[in-house]
Residue frames as qw, qx, qy, qz and C-alpha x, y, z in Angstrom:
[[0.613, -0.707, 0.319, -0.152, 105.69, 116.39, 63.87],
 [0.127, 0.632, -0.759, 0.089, 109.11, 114.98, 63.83],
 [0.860, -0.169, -0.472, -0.098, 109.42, 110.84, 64.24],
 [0.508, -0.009, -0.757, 0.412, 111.33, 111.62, 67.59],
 [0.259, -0.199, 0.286, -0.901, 108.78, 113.39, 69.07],
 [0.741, -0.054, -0.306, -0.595, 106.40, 110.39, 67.79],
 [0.632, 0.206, -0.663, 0.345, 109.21, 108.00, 69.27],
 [0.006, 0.155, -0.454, 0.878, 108.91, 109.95, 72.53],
 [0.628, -0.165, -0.029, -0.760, 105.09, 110.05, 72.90],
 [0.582, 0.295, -0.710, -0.264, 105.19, 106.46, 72.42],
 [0.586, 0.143, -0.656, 0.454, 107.17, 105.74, 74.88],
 [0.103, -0.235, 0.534, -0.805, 105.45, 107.93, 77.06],
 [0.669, -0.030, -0.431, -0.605, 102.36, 106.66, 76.33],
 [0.806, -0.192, -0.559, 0.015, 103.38, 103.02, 77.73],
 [0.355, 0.056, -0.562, 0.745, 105.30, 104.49, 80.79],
 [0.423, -0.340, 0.035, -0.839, 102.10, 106.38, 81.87],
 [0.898, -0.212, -0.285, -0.258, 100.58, 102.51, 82.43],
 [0.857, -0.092, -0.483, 0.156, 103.05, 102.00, 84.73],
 [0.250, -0.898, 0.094, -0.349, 103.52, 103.82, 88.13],
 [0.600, -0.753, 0.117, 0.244, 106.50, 102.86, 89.21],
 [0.673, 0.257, 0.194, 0.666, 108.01, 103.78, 86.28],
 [0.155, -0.916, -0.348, 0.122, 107.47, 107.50, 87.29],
 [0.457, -0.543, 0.357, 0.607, 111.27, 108.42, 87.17],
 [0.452, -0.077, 0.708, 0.537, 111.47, 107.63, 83.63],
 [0.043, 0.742, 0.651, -0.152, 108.13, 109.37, 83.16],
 [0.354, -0.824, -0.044, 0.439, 109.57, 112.19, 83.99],
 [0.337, -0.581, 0.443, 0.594, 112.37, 112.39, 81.91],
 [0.249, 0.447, 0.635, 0.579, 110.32, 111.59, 78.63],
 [0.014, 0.935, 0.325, -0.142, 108.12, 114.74, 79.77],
 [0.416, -0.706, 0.213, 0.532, 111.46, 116.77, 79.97],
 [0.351, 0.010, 0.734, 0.582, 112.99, 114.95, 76.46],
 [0.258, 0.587, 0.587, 0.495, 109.36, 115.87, 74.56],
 [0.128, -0.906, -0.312, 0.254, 109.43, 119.34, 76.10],
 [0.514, -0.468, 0.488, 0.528, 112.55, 120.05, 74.69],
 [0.430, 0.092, 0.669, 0.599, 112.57, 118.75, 71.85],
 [0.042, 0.776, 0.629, 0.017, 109.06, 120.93, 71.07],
 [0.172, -0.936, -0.144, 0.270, 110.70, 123.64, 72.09],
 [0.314, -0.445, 0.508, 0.667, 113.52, 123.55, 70.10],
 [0.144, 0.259, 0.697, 0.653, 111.42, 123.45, 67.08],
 [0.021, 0.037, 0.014, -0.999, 109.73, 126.24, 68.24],
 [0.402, -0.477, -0.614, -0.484, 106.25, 124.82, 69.48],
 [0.236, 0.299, -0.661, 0.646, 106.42, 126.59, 72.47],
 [0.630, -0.153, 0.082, -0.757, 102.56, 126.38, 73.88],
 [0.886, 0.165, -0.431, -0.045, 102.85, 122.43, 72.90],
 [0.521, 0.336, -0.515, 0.592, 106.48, 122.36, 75.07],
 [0.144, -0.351, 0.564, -0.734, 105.14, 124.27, 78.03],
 [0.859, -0.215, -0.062, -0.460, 102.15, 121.61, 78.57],
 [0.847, 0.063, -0.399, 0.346, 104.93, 118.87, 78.87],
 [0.324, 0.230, -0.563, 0.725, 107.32, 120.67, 81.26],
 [0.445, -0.383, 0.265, -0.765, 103.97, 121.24, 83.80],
 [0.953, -0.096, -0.236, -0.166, 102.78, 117.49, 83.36],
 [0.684, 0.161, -0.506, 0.501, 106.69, 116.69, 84.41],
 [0.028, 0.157, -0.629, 0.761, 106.85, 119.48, 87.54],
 [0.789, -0.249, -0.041, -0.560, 103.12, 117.79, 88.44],
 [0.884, 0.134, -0.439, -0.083, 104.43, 114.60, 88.30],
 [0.336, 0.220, -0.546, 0.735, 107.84, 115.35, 90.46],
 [0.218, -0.294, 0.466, -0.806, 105.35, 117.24, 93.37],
 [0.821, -0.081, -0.210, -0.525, 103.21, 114.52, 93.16],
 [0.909, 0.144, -0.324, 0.219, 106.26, 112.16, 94.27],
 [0.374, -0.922, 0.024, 0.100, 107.71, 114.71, 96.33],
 [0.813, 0.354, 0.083, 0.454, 110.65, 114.90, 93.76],
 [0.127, -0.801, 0.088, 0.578, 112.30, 118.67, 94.71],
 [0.054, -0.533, 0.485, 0.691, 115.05, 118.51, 91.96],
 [0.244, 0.324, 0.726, 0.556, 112.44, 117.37, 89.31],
 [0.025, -0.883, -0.453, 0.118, 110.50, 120.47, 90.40],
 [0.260, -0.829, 0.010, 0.495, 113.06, 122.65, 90.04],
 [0.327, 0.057, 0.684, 0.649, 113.61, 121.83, 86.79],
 [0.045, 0.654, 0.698, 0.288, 110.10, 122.65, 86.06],
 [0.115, -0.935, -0.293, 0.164, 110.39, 125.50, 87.43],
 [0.264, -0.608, 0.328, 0.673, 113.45, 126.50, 85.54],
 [0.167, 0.167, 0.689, 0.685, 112.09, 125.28, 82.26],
 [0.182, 0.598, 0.752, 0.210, 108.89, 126.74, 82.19],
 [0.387, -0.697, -0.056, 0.601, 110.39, 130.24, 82.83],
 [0.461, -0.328, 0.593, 0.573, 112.43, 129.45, 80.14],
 [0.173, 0.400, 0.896, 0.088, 109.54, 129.03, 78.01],
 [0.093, -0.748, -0.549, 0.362, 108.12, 131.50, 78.71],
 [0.218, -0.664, 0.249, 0.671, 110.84, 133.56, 77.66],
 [0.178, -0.073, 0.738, 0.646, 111.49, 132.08, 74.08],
 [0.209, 0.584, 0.731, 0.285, 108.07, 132.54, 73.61],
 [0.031, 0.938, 0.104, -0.329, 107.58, 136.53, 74.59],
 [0.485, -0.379, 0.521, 0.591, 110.54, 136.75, 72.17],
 [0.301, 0.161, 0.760, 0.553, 109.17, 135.34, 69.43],
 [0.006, 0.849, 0.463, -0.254, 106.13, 137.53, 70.25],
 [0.133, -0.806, 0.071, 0.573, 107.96, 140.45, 70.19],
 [0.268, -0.311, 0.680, 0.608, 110.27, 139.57, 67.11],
 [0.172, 0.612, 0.705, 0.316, 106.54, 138.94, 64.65],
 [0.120, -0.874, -0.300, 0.363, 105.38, 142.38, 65.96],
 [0.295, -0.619, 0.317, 0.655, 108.67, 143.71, 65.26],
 [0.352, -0.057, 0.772, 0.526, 107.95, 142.15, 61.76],
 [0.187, 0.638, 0.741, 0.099, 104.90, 142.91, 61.22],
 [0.144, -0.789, -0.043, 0.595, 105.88, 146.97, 61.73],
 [0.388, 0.921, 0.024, -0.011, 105.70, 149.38, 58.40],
 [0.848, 0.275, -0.006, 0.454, 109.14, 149.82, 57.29]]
């Protein structure tokens, strides 16, 4: 795992112990969902972007929900992809 994903956890880690840091919360969920997903852990990535659009409806955040509900779509997608694209590989010549 990458040291800014460990850098990230970290940080979320100590921001969890503090509820009215919730904003910032947020946006480390977002940052290690990302970042997960760009290195193509995408099962890892979509557990972070749900903990972040919990968090937001839990606060009655809208536009941090609607992120979450545009990233875990998103997800969703890059991962039937890659699905599809092993298959494709995995096919006799």
């Amino acid at each position: 795992m990458s040291s800014k994903v460990n850098s990230l956890k970290k940080k979320l880690r100590h921001l969890q112990e503090i509820p009215s840091k919730w904003k910032e919360l947020s946006e480390t969920y977002q940052k290690i969902g990302i970042v997960l997903k760009d290195s193509r852990q995408f099962s890892d990535s979509l557990g972070y972007f749900r903990d972040d659009q919990n968090l937001c409806s839990k606060h009655g955040d809208v536009m941090g929900q609607a992120l979450g509900k545009f990233l875990i779509p998103l997800y969703l997608h890059h991962q039937s992809n890659s699905g599809i694209f092993s298959l494709l590989l995995q096919q006799p010549g």
